[in-house]
N, C-alpha and C positions, 0 to 999 in steps of 0.2 A: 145513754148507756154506751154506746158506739165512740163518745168522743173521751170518756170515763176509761173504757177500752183501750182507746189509741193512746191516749195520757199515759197510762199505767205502763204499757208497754215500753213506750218512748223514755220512761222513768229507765225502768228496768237495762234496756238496753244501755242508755247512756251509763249505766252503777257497772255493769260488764265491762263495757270499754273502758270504762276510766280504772277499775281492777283491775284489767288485761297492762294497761299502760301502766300503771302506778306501777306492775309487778313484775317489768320489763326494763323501765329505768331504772329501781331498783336493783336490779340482778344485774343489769350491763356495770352498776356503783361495784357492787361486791366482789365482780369477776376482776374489774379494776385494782380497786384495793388489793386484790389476792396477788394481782400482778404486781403493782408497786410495792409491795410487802420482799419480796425477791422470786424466788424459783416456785416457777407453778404448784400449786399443791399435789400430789400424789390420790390419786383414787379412794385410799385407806385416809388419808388425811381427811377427805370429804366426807368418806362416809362415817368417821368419826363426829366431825363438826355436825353434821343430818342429824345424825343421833343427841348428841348435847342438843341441838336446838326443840329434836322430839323432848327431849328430857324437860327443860323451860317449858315448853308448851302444856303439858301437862300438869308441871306444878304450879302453871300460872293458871288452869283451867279448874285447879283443886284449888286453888286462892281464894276464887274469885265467886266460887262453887259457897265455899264457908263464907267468904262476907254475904254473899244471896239470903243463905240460911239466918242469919244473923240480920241482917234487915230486914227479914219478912217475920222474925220473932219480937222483933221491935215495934211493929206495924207501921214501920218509914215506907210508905208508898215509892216515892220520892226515888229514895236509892233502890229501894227494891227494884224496879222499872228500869234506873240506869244501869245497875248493875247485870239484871238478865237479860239486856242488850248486849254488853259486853261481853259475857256468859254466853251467849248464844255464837257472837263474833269469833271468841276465842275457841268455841267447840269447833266452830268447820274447819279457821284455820291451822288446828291440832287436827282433824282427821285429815286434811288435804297435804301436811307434812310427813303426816304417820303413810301416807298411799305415797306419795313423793320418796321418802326413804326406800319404800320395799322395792321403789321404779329404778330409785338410782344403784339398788346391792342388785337389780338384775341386770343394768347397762355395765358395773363391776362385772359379771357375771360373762356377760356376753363381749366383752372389750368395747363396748361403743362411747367411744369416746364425747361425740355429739350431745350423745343422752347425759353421761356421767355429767357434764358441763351445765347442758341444759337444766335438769333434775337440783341439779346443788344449787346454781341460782337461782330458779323458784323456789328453795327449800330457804335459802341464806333470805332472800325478798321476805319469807313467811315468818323469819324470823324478825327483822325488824319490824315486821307488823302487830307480833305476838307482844312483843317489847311493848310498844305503842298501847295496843290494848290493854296491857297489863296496869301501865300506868294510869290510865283514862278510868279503868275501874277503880284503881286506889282514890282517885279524884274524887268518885261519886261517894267512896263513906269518907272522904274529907282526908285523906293523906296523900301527899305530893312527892311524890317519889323520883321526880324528873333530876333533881341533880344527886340521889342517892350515889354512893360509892363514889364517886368524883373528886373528891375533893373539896370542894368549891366552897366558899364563903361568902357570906353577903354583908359589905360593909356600907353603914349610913351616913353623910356626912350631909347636915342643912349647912344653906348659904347663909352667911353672916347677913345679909343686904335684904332677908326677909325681917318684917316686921315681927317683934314679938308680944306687940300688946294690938289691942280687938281690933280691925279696920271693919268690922261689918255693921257700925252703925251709919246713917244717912249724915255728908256730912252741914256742917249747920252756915248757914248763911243763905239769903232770897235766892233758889234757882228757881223760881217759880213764872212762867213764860204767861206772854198771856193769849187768850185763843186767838183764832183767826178772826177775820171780819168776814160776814158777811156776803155771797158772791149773790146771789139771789134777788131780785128788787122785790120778791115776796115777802122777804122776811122784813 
């Protein structure tokens, strides 16, 4: 029980840190970007962007809410299970942006610039994460939504230099070896 205990915990802690950290490097990326983008963003700018990412969070928390409903009418265990992981995922990281918002209109509020900064990169981090989970839920009822809106195309082209008739039978002539000898004076 004691060592069921320490495991659990050790589990735990390590899922913290590695959040803490995921959500640290990601927001030093996004402060970055906002920098190489040109002139620092404006307070109002942030707390517009907080809000659009509240917005996403939600309707990606209502998404994922109807496909739930929709695999558990189906009686697909399967997605049911993935998807109210992700459903669960997506609830906390929509209530800890919706509490992140109210944090950063009172660093607005109060001029702390520190907070405003601080607050928008863990809200910007929460967003790339919401993104990520959204996708991983589309995954479990089978659609791939990773190169949506992009552009992107997927072109095929086989090598002339493969075969196109069967190689997978044995092919024919003696390979047949023959055993060893013997090492034993019993045999």
């Amino acid at each position: 029980m004691r060592r069921v205990l320490g495991l659990g915990l050790a589990a735990i802690s390590l899922f913290v840190l590695g959040g803490v950290s995921a959500v640290s490097a990601a927001s030093d990326t996004t402060v970055q970007e906002l920098e190489a983008q040109g002139p620092a963003p404006t307070a109002s700018q942030m707390l517009e962007k907080a809000r659009a990412i509240l917005a996403d969070a939600e309707r990606s928390t209502q998404s994922a809410t109807q496909s739930l409903r929709s695999a558990r009418k189906e009686n697909d265990v399967v997605k049911s299970l993935c998807l109210d992981d992700k459903l669960a995922q997506l609830e906390v990281a929509r209530a800890t942006v919706e509490e992140r918002v109210l944090s950063l209109e009172g660093a607005i509020q109060a001029n702390n610039a520190e907070g405003i900064e601080h607050d928008f990169s863990v809200v910007s981090a929460l967003g790339d994460r919401i993104g990520s989970l959204a996708n991983e839920a589309g995954q479990c009822i089978g659609e791939d939504r990773t190169s949506e809106g992009t552009g992107s195309s997927l072109q095929v082209t086989f090598d002339p230099a493969i075969p196109t008739t069967d190689t997978s039978s044995l092919p024919l002539g003696p390979n047949i070896s023959t055993p060893p000898l013997a090492a034993s004076a019993t045999f």
